[in-house]
Structure formats: structure tokens, C-alpha cells
C-alpha positions as a Markdown table, in Angstrom:
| # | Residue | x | y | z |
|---|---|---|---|---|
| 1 | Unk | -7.8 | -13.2 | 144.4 |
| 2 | Unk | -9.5 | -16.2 | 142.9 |
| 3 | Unk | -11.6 | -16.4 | 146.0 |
| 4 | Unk | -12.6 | -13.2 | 146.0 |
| 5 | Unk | -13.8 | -13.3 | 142.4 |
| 6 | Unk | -15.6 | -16.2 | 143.2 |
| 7 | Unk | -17.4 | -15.3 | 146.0 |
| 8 | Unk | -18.6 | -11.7 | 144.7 |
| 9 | Unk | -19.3 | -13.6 | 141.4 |
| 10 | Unk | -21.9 | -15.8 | 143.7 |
| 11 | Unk | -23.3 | -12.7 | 145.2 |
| 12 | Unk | -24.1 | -11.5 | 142.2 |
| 13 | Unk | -25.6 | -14.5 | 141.0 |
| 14 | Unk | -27.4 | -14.7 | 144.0 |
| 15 | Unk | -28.7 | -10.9 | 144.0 |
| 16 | Unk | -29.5 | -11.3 | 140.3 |
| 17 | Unk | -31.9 | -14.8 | 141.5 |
| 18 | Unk | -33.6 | -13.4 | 144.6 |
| 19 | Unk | -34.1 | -9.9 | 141.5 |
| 20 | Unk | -35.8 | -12.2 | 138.6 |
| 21 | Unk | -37.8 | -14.5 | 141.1 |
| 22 | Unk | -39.5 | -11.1 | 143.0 |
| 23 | Unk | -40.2 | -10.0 | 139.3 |
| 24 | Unk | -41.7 | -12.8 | 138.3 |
| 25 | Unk | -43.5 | -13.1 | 141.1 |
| 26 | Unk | -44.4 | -9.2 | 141.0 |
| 27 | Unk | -45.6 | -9.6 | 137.1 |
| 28 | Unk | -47.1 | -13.1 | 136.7 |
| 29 | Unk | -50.6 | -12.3 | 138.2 |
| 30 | Unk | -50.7 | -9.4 | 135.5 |
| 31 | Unk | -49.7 | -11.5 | 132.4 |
| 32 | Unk | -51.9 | -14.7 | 133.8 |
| 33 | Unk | -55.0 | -12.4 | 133.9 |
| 34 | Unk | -54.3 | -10.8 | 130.9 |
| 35 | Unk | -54.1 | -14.2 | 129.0 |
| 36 | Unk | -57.3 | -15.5 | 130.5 |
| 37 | Unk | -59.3 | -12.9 | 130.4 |
């Protein structure tokens, strides 16, 4: 049982990585362009 909460609790964490990295990625040309120019 432990393993199994450990491993879908590293899944998540994973899934919730790869999620806020493509955002960033997705959002940071806007915000950079919007503070320089």
C-alpha cells in the first residue's frame, strides 16, 4: 500500500512538473514582451 502511494504520489508530481514547465514555457514569451515593450 505504501508503494503504491508512493509511486502514484510521483506520478503526480511528475504530471504536475511536465504541466507548470509547458506553461511557462507557453506564457513566458507573452509576459517577456509585455515587460519590454
Amino acid at each position: 500500500m505504501f508503494e503504491f502511494l508512493l509511486l502514484n504520489f510521483s506520478l503526480v508530481a511528475a504530471f504536475l512538473a511536465s504541466f507548470v514547465t509547458f506553461h511557462l514555457l507557453l506564457f513566458f514569451p507573452f509576459l517577456f514582451s509585455h515587460v519590454v515593450f
